[in-house]
C-alpha positions, 0 to 999 in steps of 0.5 A: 677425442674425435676429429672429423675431416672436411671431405673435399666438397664441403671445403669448397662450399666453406672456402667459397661462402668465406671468401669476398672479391675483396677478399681474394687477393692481399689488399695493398699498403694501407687499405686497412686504413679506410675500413674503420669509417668506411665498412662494406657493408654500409653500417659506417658513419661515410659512404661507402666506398665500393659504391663509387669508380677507382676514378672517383676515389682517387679524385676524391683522395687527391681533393683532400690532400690538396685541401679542395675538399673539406674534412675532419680526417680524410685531408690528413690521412691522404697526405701519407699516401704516394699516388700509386698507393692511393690508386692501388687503394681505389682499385682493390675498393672498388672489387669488393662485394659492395662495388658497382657492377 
């Protein structure tokens, strides 16, 4: 059996084609959570969520948990996260490939 090693160029090129601004850093406690409806690249049934401001989204979060907002799920699942998580949520979403500019 033969093995081939990647000559440096080649891992750069294959790290940088694999690697989002979402991706870069460790997303935070919870933001898995929103990637079952929420999808970057828009295919989901809800609005994508880099296509808004941290702002919004934590607005949006602290609506639900309140019951200002109307919701199926979201009203539930905003109610097991602290204000820090949701905020650091917002942030991470908002630095991926669909994010505002």
């Amino acid at each position: 059996m033969t093995y081939r090693a990647f000559k440096p160029a080649s891992l750069l090129v294959l790290v940088a084609l694999t690697v989002s601004p979402a991706s870069a850093g460790t997303p935070p406690v919870g933001a898995a959570s929103c990637s079952g409806c929420h999808r970057p690249d828009g295919s989901g049934t809800v609005p994508d969520l880099g296509n808004l401001t941290t702002d919004e989204i934590v607005a949006a979060v602290a609506a639900y948990r309140k019951g200002e907002r109307p919701a199926t799920v979201m009203d539930r699942l905003a109610k097991g996260f602290t204000d820090e998580e949701i905020r650091a949520i917002a942030a991470w979403l908002t630095q991926g490939p669909s994010a505002k500019p």
